[in-house]
C-alpha positions as MATLAB code, in Angstrom:
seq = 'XXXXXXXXXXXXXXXXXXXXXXXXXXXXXXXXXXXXXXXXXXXXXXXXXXXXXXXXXXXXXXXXXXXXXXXXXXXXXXXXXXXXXXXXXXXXXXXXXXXXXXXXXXXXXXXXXXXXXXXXXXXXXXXXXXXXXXXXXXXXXXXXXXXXXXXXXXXXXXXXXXXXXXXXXXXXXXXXXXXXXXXXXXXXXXXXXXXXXXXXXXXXXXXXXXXXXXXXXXXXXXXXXXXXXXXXXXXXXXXXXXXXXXXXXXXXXXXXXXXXXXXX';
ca = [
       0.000    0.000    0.000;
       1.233    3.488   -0.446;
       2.440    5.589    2.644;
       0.751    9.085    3.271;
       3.845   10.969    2.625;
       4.103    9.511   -0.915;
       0.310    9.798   -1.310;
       0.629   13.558    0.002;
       2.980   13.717   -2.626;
       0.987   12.715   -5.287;
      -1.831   14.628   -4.252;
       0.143   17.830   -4.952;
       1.366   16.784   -7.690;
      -2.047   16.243   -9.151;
      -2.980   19.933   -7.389;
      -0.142   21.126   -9.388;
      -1.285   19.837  -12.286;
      -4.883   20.628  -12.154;
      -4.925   22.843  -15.335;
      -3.673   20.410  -17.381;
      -6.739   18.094  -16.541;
      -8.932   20.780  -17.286;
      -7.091   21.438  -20.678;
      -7.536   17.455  -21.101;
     -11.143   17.683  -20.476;
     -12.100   20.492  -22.511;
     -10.195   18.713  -25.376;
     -11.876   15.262  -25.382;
     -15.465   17.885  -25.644;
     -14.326   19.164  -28.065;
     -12.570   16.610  -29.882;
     -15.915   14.404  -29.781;
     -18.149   17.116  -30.780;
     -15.580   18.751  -33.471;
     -17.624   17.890  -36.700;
     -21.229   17.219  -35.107;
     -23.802   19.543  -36.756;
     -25.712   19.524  -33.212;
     -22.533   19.220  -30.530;
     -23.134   19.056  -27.229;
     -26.892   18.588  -27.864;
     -26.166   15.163  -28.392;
     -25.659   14.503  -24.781;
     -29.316   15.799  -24.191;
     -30.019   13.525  -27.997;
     -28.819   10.516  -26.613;
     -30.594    9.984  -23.408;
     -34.123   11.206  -24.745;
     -33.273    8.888  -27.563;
     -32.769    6.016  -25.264;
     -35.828    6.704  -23.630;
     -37.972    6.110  -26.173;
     -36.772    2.940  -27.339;
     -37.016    1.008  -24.071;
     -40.362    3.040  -23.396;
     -41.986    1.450  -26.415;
     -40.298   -1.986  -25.641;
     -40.093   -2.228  -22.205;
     -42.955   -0.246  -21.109;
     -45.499   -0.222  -23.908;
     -44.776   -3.620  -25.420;
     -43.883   -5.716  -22.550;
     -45.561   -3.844  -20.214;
     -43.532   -3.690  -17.301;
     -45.726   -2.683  -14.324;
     -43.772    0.591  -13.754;
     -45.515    3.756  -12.893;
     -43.745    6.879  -14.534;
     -41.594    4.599  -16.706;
     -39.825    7.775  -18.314;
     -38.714    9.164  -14.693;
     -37.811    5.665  -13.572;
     -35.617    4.795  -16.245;
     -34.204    8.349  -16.771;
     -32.839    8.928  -12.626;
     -31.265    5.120  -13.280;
     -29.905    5.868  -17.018;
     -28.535    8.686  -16.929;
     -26.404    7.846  -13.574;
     -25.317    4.488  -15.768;
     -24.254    6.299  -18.719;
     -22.091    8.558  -16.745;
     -20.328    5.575  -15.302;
     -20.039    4.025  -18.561;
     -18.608    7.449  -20.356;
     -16.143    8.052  -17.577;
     -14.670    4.442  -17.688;
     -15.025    3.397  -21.483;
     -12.793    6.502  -21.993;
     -10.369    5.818  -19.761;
      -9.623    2.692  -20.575;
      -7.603    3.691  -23.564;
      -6.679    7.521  -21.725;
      -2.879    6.500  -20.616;
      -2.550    5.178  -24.745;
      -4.224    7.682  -26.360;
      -1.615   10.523  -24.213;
       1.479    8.303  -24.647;
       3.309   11.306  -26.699;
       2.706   13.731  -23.794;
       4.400   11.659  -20.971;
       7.230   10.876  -23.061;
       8.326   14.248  -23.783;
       7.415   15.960  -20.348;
       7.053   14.550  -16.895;
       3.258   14.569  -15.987;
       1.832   12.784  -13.487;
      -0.307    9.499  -14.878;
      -3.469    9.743  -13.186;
      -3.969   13.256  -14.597;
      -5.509   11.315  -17.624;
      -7.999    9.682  -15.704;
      -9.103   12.507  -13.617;
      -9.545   14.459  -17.047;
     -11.970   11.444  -18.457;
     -13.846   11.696  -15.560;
     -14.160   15.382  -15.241;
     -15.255   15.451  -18.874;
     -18.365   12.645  -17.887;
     -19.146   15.025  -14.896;
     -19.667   17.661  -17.344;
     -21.496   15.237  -19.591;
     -23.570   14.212  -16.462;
     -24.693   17.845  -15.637;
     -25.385   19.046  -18.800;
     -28.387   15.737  -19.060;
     -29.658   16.730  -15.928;
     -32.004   19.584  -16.367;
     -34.102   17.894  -18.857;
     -35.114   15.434  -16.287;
     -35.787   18.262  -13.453;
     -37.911   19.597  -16.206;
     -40.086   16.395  -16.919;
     -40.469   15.856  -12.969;
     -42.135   19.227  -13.149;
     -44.135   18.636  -16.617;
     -45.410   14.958  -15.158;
     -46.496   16.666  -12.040;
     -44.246   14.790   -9.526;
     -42.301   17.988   -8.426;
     -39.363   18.240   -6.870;
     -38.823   16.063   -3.641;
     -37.266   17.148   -0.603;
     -35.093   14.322   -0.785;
     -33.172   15.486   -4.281;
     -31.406   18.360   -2.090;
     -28.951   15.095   -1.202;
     -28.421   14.026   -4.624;
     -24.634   15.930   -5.047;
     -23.527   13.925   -2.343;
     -26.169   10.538   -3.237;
     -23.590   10.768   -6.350;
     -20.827   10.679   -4.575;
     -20.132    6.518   -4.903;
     -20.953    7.027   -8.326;
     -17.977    9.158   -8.562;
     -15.649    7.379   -6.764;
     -16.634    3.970   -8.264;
     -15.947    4.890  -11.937;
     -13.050    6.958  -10.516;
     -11.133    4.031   -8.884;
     -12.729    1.674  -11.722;
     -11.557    3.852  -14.370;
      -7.943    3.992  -12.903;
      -7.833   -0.438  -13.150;
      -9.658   -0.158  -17.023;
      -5.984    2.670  -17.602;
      -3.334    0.890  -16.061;
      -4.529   -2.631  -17.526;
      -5.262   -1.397  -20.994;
      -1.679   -0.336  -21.317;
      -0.284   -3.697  -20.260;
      -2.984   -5.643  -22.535;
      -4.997   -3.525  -25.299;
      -7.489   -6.511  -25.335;
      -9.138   -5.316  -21.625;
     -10.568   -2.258  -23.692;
     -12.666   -4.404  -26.283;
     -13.077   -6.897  -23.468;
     -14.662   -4.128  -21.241;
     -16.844   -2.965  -23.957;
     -18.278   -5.771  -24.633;
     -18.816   -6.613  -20.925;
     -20.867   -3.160  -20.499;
     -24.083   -3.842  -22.456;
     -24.526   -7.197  -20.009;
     -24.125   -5.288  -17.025;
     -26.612   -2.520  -18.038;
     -28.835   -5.412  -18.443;
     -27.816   -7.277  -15.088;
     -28.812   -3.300  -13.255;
     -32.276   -2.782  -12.811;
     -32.450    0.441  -14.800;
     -34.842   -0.878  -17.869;
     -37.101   -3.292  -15.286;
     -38.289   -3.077  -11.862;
     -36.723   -5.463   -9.270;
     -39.828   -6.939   -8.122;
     -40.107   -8.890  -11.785;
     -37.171  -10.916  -10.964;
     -37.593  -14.950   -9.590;
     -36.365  -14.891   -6.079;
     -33.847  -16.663   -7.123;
     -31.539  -14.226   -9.104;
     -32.113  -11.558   -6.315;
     -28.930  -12.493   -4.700;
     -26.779  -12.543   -8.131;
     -28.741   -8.624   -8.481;
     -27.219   -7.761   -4.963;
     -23.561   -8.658   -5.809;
     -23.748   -6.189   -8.654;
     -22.347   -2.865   -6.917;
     -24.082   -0.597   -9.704;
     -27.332   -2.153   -8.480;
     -26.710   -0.191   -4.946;
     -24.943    3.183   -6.234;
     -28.315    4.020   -8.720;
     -30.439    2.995   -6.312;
     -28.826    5.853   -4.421;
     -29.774    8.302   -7.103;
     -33.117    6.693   -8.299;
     -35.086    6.829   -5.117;
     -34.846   10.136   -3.969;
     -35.494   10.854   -8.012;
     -37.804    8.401   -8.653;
     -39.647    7.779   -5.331;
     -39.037   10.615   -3.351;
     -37.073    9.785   -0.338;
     -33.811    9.369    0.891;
     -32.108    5.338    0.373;
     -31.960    3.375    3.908;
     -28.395    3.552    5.831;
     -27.159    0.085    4.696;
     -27.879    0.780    0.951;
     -25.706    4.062    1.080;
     -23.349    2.615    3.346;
     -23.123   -0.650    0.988;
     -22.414    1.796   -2.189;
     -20.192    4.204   -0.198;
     -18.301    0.987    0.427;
     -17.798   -0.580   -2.781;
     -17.078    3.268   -3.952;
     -14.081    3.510   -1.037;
     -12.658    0.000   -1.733;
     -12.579    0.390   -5.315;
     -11.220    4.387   -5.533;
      -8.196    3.338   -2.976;
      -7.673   -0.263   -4.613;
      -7.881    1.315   -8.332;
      -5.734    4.283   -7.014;
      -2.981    1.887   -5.209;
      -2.910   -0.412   -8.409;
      -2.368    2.484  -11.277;
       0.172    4.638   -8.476;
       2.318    1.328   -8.003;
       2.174    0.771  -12.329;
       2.286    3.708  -13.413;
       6.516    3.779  -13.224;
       6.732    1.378  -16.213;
       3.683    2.350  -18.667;
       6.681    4.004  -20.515;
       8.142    1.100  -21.453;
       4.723   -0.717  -22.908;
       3.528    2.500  -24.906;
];
Protein backbone atom coordinates (compact mmCIF):
# COMPACT_ATOMS: atom_id res chain seq x y z
CA UNK A 1 0.00 0.00 0.00
CA UNK A 2 1.23 3.49 -0.45
CA UNK A 3 2.44 5.59 2.64
CA UNK A 4 0.75 9.09 3.27
CA UNK A 5 3.85 10.97 2.62
CA UNK A 6 4.10 9.51 -0.92
CA UNK A 7 0.31 9.80 -1.31
CA UNK A 8 0.63 13.56 0.00
CA UNK A 9 2.98 13.72 -2.63
CA UNK A 10 0.99 12.72 -5.29
CA UNK A 11 -1.83 14.63 -4.25
CA UNK A 12 0.14 17.83 -4.95
CA UNK A 13 1.37 16.78 -7.69
CA UNK A 14 -2.05 16.24 -9.15
CA UNK A 15 -2.98 19.93 -7.39
CA UNK A 16 -0.14 21.13 -9.39
CA UNK A 17 -1.28 19.84 -12.29
CA UNK A 18 -4.88 20.63 -12.15
CA UNK A 19 -4.93 22.84 -15.33
CA UNK A 20 -3.67 20.41 -17.38
CA UNK A 21 -6.74 18.09 -16.54
CA UNK A 22 -8.93 20.78 -17.29
CA UNK A 23 -7.09 21.44 -20.68
CA UNK A 24 -7.54 17.46 -21.10
CA UNK A 25 -11.14 17.68 -20.48
CA UNK A 26 -12.10 20.49 -22.51
CA UNK A 27 -10.19 18.71 -25.38
CA UNK A 28 -11.88 15.26 -25.38
CA UNK A 29 -15.46 17.88 -25.64
CA UNK A 30 -14.33 19.16 -28.06
CA UNK A 31 -12.57 16.61 -29.88
CA UNK A 32 -15.91 14.40 -29.78
CA UNK A 33 -18.15 17.12 -30.78
CA UNK A 34 -15.58 18.75 -33.47
CA UNK A 35 -17.62 17.89 -36.70
CA UNK A 36 -21.23 17.22 -35.11
CA UNK A 37 -23.80 19.54 -36.76
CA UNK A 38 -25.71 19.52 -33.21
CA UNK A 39 -22.53 19.22 -30.53
CA UNK A 40 -23.13 19.06 -27.23
CA UNK A 41 -26.89 18.59 -27.86
CA UNK A 42 -26.17 15.16 -28.39
CA UNK A 43 -25.66 14.50 -24.78
CA UNK A 44 -29.32 15.80 -24.19
CA UNK A 45 -30.02 13.52 -28.00
CA UNK A 46 -28.82 10.52 -26.61
CA UNK A 47 -30.59 9.98 -23.41
CA UNK A 48 -34.12 11.21 -24.75
CA UNK A 49 -33.27 8.89 -27.56
CA UNK A 50 -32.77 6.02 -25.26
CA UNK A 51 -35.83 6.70 -23.63
CA UNK A 52 -37.97 6.11 -26.17
CA UNK A 53 -36.77 2.94 -27.34
CA UNK A 54 -37.02 1.01 -24.07
CA UNK A 55 -40.36 3.04 -23.40
CA UNK A 56 -41.99 1.45 -26.41
CA UNK A 57 -40.30 -1.99 -25.64
CA UNK A 58 -40.09 -2.23 -22.21
CA UNK A 59 -42.95 -0.25 -21.11
CA UNK A 60 -45.50 -0.22 -23.91
CA UNK A 61 -44.78 -3.62 -25.42
CA UNK A 62 -43.88 -5.72 -22.55
CA UNK A 63 -45.56 -3.84 -20.21
CA UNK A 64 -43.53 -3.69 -17.30
CA UNK A 65 -45.73 -2.68 -14.32
CA UNK A 66 -43.77 0.59 -13.75
CA UNK A 67 -45.51 3.76 -12.89
CA UNK A 68 -43.74 6.88 -14.53
CA UNK A 69 -41.59 4.60 -16.71
CA UNK A 70 -39.82 7.77 -18.31
CA UNK A 71 -38.71 9.16 -14.69
CA UNK A 72 -37.81 5.66 -13.57
CA UNK A 73 -35.62 4.80 -16.24
CA UNK A 74 -34.20 8.35 -16.77
CA UNK A 75 -32.84 8.93 -12.63
CA UNK A 76 -31.27 5.12 -13.28
CA UNK A 77 -29.90 5.87 -17.02
CA UNK A 78 -28.54 8.69 -16.93
CA UNK A 79 -26.40 7.85 -13.57
CA UNK A 80 -25.32 4.49 -15.77
CA UNK A 81 -24.25 6.30 -18.72
CA UNK A 82 -22.09 8.56 -16.74
CA UNK A 83 -20.33 5.58 -15.30
CA UNK A 84 -20.04 4.03 -18.56
CA UNK A 85 -18.61 7.45 -20.36
CA UNK A 86 -16.14 8.05 -17.58
CA UNK A 87 -14.67 4.44 -17.69
CA UNK A 88 -15.03 3.40 -21.48
CA UNK A 89 -12.79 6.50 -21.99
CA UNK A 90 -10.37 5.82 -19.76
CA UNK A 91 -9.62 2.69 -20.58
CA UNK A 92 -7.60 3.69 -23.56
CA UNK A 93 -6.68 7.52 -21.73
CA UNK A 94 -2.88 6.50 -20.62
CA UNK A 95 -2.55 5.18 -24.75
CA UNK A 96 -4.22 7.68 -26.36
CA UNK A 97 -1.62 10.52 -24.21
CA UNK A 98 1.48 8.30 -24.65
CA UNK A 99 3.31 11.31 -26.70
CA UNK A 100 2.71 13.73 -23.79
CA UNK A 101 4.40 11.66 -20.97
CA UNK A 102 7.23 10.88 -23.06
CA UNK A 103 8.33 14.25 -23.78
CA UNK A 104 7.41 15.96 -20.35
CA UNK A 105 7.05 14.55 -16.90
CA UNK A 106 3.26 14.57 -15.99
CA UNK A 107 1.83 12.78 -13.49
CA UNK A 108 -0.31 9.50 -14.88
CA UNK A 109 -3.47 9.74 -13.19
CA UNK A 110 -3.97 13.26 -14.60
CA UNK A 111 -5.51 11.32 -17.62
CA UNK A 112 -8.00 9.68 -15.70
CA UNK A 113 -9.10 12.51 -13.62
CA UNK A 114 -9.55 14.46 -17.05
CA UNK A 115 -11.97 11.44 -18.46
CA UNK A 116 -13.85 11.70 -15.56
CA UNK A 117 -14.16 15.38 -15.24
CA UNK A 118 -15.26 15.45 -18.87
CA UNK A 119 -18.37 12.65 -17.89
CA UNK A 120 -19.15 15.02 -14.90
CA UNK A 121 -19.67 17.66 -17.34
CA UNK A 122 -21.50 15.24 -19.59
CA UNK A 123 -23.57 14.21 -16.46
CA UNK A 124 -24.69 17.84 -15.64
CA UNK A 125 -25.39 19.05 -18.80
CA UNK A 126 -28.39 15.74 -19.06
CA UNK A 127 -29.66 16.73 -15.93
CA UNK A 128 -32.00 19.58 -16.37
CA UNK A 129 -34.10 17.89 -18.86
CA UNK A 130 -35.11 15.43 -16.29
CA UNK A 131 -35.79 18.26 -13.45
CA UNK A 132 -37.91 19.60 -16.21
CA UNK A 133 -40.09 16.40 -16.92
CA UNK A 134 -40.47 15.86 -12.97
CA UNK A 135 -42.14 19.23 -13.15
CA UNK A 136 -44.14 18.64 -16.62
CA UNK A 137 -45.41 14.96 -15.16
CA UNK A 138 -46.50 16.67 -12.04
CA UNK A 139 -44.25 14.79 -9.53
CA UNK A 140 -42.30 17.99 -8.43
CA UNK A 141 -39.36 18.24 -6.87
CA UNK A 142 -38.82 16.06 -3.64
CA UNK A 143 -37.27 17.15 -0.60
CA UNK A 144 -35.09 14.32 -0.79
CA UNK A 145 -33.17 15.49 -4.28
CA UNK A 146 -31.41 18.36 -2.09
CA UNK A 147 -28.95 15.10 -1.20
CA UNK A 148 -28.42 14.03 -4.62
CA UNK A 149 -24.63 15.93 -5.05
CA UNK A 150 -23.53 13.92 -2.34
CA UNK A 151 -26.17 10.54 -3.24
CA UNK A 152 -23.59 10.77 -6.35
CA UNK A 153 -20.83 10.68 -4.58
CA UNK A 154 -20.13 6.52 -4.90
CA UNK A 155 -20.95 7.03 -8.33
CA UNK A 156 -17.98 9.16 -8.56
CA UNK A 157 -15.65 7.38 -6.76
CA UNK A 158 -16.63 3.97 -8.26
CA UNK A 159 -15.95 4.89 -11.94
CA UNK A 160 -13.05 6.96 -10.52
CA UNK A 161 -11.13 4.03 -8.88
CA UNK A 162 -12.73 1.67 -11.72
CA UNK A 163 -11.56 3.85 -14.37
CA UNK A 164 -7.94 3.99 -12.90
CA UNK A 165 -7.83 -0.44 -13.15
CA UNK A 166 -9.66 -0.16 -17.02
CA UNK A 167 -5.98 2.67 -17.60
CA UNK A 168 -3.33 0.89 -16.06
CA UNK A 169 -4.53 -2.63 -17.53
CA UNK A 170 -5.26 -1.40 -20.99
CA UNK A 171 -1.68 -0.34 -21.32
CA UNK A 172 -0.28 -3.70 -20.26
CA UNK A 173 -2.98 -5.64 -22.53
CA UNK A 174 -5.00 -3.52 -25.30
CA UNK A 175 -7.49 -6.51 -25.33
CA UNK A 176 -9.14 -5.32 -21.63
CA UNK A 177 -10.57 -2.26 -23.69
CA UNK A 178 -12.67 -4.40 -26.28
CA UNK A 179 -13.08 -6.90 -23.47
CA UNK A 180 -14.66 -4.13 -21.24
CA UNK A 181 -16.84 -2.97 -23.96
CA UNK A 182 -18.28 -5.77 -24.63
CA UNK A 183 -18.82 -6.61 -20.93
CA UNK A 184 -20.87 -3.16 -20.50
CA UNK A 185 -24.08 -3.84 -22.46
CA UNK A 186 -24.53 -7.20 -20.01
CA UNK A 187 -24.12 -5.29 -17.03
CA UNK A 188 -26.61 -2.52 -18.04
CA UNK A 189 -28.84 -5.41 -18.44
CA UNK A 190 -27.82 -7.28 -15.09
CA UNK A 191 -28.81 -3.30 -13.26
CA UNK A 192 -32.28 -2.78 -12.81
CA UNK A 193 -32.45 0.44 -14.80
CA UNK A 194 -34.84 -0.88 -17.87
CA UNK A 195 -37.10 -3.29 -15.29
CA UNK A 196 -38.29 -3.08 -11.86
CA UNK A 197 -36.72 -5.46 -9.27
CA UNK A 198 -39.83 -6.94 -8.12
CA UNK A 199 -40.11 -8.89 -11.78
CA UNK A 200 -37.17 -10.92 -10.96
CA UNK A 201 -37.59 -14.95 -9.59
CA UNK A 202 -36.36 -14.89 -6.08
CA UNK A 203 -33.85 -16.66 -7.12
CA UNK A 204 -31.54 -14.23 -9.10
CA UNK A 205 -32.11 -11.56 -6.32
CA UNK A 206 -28.93 -12.49 -4.70
CA UNK A 207 -26.78 -12.54 -8.13
CA UNK A 208 -28.74 -8.62 -8.48
CA UNK A 209 -27.22 -7.76 -4.96
CA UNK A 210 -23.56 -8.66 -5.81
CA UNK A 211 -23.75 -6.19 -8.65
CA UNK A 212 -22.35 -2.87 -6.92
CA UNK A 213 -24.08 -0.60 -9.70
CA UNK A 214 -27.33 -2.15 -8.48
CA UNK A 215 -26.71 -0.19 -4.95
CA UNK A 216 -24.94 3.18 -6.23
CA UNK A 217 -28.31 4.02 -8.72
CA UNK A 218 -30.44 2.99 -6.31
CA UNK A 219 -28.83 5.85 -4.42
CA UNK A 220 -29.77 8.30 -7.10
CA UNK A 221 -33.12 6.69 -8.30
CA UNK A 222 -35.09 6.83 -5.12
CA UNK A 223 -34.85 10.14 -3.97
CA UNK A 224 -35.49 10.85 -8.01
CA UNK A 225 -37.80 8.40 -8.65
CA UNK A 226 -39.65 7.78 -5.33
CA UNK A 227 -39.04 10.61 -3.35
CA UNK A 228 -37.07 9.79 -0.34
CA UNK A 229 -33.81 9.37 0.89
CA UNK A 230 -32.11 5.34 0.37
CA UNK A 231 -31.96 3.38 3.91
CA UNK A 232 -28.39 3.55 5.83
CA UNK A 233 -27.16 0.09 4.70
CA UNK A 234 -27.88 0.78 0.95
CA UNK A 235 -25.71 4.06 1.08
CA UNK A 236 -23.35 2.61 3.35
CA UNK A 237 -23.12 -0.65 0.99
CA UNK A 238 -22.41 1.80 -2.19
CA UNK A 239 -20.19 4.20 -0.20
CA UNK A 240 -18.30 0.99 0.43
CA UNK A 241 -17.80 -0.58 -2.78
CA UNK A 242 -17.08 3.27 -3.95
CA UNK A 243 -14.08 3.51 -1.04
CA UNK A 244 -12.66 0.00 -1.73
CA UNK A 245 -12.58 0.39 -5.32
CA UNK A 246 -11.22 4.39 -5.53
CA UNK A 247 -8.20 3.34 -2.98
CA UNK A 248 -7.67 -0.26 -4.61
CA UNK A 249 -7.88 1.31 -8.33
CA UNK A 250 -5.73 4.28 -7.01
CA UNK A 251 -2.98 1.89 -5.21
CA UNK A 252 -2.91 -0.41 -8.41
CA UNK A 253 -2.37 2.48 -11.28
CA UNK A 254 0.17 4.64 -8.48
CA UNK A 255 2.32 1.33 -8.00
CA UNK A 256 2.17 0.77 -12.33
CA UNK A 257 2.29 3.71 -13.41
CA UNK A 258 6.52 3.78 -13.22
CA UNK A 259 6.73 1.38 -16.21
CA UNK A 260 3.68 2.35 -18.67
CA UNK A 261 6.68 4.00 -20.51
CA UNK A 262 8.14 1.10 -21.45
CA UNK A 263 4.72 -0.72 -22.91
CA UNK A 264 3.53 2.50 -24.91
Amino acid sequence: MRTLTSLSDDFRDLYKFRDLTWLLAKRELTSRYKRSAIGVFWTLLNPAIATLVYSMVFSSILKFPVEDFIVYFLSGYLVWNFFAQATSAASNCVLGCAPLFRKHYVPKAVFVMATTVSAVIHFGVSMPPLLVLLLVLGKGMHKAMIFLPFLFLPALSFSLGLSFLLAAGTVFFADIKEMYGAILPMWFFLTPIVYPLEILPSSFLPLVKLNPMFYIILCFQEPVYLGRVPDASTIGLAFAIALVTVVLGYSIFSRLSDRFIYYV
